[in-house]
MARBA-3410 file (N, C-alpha, C, O; in Angstrom, 1 decimal):
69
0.8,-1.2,0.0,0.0,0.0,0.0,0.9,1.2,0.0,1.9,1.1,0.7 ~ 0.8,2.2,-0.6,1.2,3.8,-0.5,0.8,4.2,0.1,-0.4,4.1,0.4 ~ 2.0,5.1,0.7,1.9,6.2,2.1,1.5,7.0,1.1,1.7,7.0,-0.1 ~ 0.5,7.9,2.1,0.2,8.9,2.0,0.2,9.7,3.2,0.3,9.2,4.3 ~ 0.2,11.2,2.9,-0.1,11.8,4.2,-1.5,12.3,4.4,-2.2,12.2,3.4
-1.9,12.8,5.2,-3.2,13.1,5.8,-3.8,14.2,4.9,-4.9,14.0,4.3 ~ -3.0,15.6,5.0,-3.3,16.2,3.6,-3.8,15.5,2.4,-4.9,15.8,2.1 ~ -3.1,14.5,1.4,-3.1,14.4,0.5,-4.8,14.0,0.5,-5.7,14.3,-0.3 ~ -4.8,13.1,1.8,-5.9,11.7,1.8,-7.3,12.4,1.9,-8.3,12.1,1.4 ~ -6.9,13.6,2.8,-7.9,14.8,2.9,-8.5,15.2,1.6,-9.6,14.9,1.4
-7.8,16.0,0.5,-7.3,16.1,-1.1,-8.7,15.1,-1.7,-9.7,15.3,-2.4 ~ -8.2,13.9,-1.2,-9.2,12.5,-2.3,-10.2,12.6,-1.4,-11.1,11.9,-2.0 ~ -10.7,12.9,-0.4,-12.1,12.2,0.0,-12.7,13.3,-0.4,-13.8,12.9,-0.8 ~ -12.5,15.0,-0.4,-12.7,15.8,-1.0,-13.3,15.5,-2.5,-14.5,15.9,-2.8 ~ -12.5,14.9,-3.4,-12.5,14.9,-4.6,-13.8,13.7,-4.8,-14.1,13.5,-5.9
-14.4,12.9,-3.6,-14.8,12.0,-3.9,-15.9,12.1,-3.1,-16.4,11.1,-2.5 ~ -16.3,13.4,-2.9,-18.4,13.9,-2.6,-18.1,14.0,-1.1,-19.1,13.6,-0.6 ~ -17.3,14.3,-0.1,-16.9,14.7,1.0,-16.8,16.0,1.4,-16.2,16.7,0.5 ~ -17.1,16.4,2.3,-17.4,18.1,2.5,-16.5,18.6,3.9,-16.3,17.5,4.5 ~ -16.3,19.0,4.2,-15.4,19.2,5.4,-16.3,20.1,6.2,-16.4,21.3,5.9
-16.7,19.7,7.0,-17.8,20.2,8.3,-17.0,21.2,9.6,-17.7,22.0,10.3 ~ -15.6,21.0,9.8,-15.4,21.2,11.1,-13.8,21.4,11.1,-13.4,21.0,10.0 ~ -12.9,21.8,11.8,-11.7,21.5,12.3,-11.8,21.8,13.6,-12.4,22.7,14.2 ~ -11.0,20.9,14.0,-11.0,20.4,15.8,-9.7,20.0,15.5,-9.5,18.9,15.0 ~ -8.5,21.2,16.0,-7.3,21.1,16.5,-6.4,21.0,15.4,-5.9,22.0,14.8
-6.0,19.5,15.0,-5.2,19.3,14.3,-5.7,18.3,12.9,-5.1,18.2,11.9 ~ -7.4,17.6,13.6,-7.9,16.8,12.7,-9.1,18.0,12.0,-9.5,18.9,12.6 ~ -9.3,17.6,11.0,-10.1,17.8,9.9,-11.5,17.0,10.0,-11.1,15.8,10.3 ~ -12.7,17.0,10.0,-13.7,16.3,10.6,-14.9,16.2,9.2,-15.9,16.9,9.1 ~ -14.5,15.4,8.4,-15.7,15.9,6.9,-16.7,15.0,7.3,-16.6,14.3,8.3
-17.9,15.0,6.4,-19.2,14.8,5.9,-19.8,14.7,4.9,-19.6,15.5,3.9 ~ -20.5,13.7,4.8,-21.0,13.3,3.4,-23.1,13.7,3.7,-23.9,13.4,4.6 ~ -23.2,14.4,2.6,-24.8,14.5,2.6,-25.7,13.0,1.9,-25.8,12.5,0.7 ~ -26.4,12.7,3.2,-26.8,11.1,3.4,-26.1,9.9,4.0,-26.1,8.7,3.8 ~ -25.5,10.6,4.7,-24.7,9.3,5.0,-24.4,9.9,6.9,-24.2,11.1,7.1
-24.3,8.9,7.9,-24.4,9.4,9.0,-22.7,9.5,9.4,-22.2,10.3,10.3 ~ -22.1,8.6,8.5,-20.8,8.7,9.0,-19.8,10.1,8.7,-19.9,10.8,7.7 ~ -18.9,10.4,10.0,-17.7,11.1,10.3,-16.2,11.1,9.7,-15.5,10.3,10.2 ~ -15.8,11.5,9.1,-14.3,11.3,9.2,-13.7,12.4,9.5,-13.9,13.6,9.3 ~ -12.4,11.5,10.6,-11.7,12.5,11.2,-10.2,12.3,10.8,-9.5,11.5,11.4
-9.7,12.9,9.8,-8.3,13.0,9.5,-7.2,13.9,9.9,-7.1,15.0,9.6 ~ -6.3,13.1,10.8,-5.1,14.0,11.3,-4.8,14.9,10.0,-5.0,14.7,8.8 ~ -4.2,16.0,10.7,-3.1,16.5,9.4,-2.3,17.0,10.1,-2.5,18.1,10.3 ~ -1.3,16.5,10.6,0.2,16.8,11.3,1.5,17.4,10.2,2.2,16.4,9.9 ~ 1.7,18.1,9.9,2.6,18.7,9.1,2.3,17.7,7.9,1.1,17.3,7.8
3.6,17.2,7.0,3.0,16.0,5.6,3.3,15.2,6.3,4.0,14.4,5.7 ~ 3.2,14.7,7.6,3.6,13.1,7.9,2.8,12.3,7.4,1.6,12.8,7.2 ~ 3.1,10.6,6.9,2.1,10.4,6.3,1.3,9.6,7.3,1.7,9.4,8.5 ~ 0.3,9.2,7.0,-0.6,8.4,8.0,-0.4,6.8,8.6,-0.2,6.2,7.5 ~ -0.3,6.2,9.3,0.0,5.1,9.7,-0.8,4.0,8.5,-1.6,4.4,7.7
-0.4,2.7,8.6,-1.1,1.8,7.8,-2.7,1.4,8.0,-3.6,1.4,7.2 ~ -2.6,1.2,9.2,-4.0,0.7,9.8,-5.0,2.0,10.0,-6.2,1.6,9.9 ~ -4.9,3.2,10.2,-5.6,4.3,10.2,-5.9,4.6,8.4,-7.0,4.9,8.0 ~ -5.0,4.5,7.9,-5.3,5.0,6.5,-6.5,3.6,5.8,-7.5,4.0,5.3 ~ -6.3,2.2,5.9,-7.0,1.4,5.8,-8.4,1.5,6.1,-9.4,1.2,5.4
-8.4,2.0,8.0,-9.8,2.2,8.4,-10.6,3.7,7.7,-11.8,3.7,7.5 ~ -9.7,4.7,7.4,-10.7,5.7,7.0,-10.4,5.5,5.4,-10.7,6.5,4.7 ~ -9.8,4.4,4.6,-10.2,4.2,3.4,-11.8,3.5,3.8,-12.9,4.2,3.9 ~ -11.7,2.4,3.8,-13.6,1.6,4.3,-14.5,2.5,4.6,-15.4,2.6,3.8 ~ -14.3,3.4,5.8,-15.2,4.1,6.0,-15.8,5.2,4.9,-16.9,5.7,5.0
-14.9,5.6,3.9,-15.1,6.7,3.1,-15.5,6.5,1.8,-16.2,7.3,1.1 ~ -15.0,4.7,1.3,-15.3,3.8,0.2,-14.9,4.0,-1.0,-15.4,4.0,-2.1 ~ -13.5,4.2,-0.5,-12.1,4.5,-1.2,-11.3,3.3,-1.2,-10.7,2.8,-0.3 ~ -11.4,2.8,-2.5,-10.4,1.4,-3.3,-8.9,1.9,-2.9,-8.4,3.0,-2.8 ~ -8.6,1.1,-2.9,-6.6,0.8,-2.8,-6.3,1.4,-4.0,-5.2,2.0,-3.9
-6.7,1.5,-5.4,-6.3,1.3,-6.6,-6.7,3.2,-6.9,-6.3,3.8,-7.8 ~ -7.6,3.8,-5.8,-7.3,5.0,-5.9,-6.4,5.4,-5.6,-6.1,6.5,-6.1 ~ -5.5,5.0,-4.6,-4.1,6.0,-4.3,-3.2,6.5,-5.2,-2.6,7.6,-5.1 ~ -3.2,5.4,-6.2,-2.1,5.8,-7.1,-2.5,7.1,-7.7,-1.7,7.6,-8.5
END
């Protein structure tokens, strides 16, 4: 899988019907209209995101592996 960093991943869920509702701190908090779910994306300078957090807010957002590239 490709790193990414939180910015970028921010960037695609944007690009993919995600609205950004909120900032709280350091995370980014978006929204989708019809859908109840949250996403909360760090954005810590470009670090990139851990494997298992970028996996879980891929599922949640219903973002394919084959978009990263």
């Amino acid at each position: 899988m490709k790193a990414i960093s939180g910015k970028e991943f921010a960037k695609m869920v944007e690009r993919s019907g995600w609205r950004l509702l909120r900032i709280q701190g350091s995370h980014h908090i978006y929204g989708k209209a019809g859908s109840e779910i949250r996403l909360s994306i760090p954005i810590h300078r470009n670090e990139n995101l851990k494997i298992g957090l970028l996996r879980h807010l891929m599922k949640m957002a219903g973002i394919a592996e084959d978009d990263l590239s």
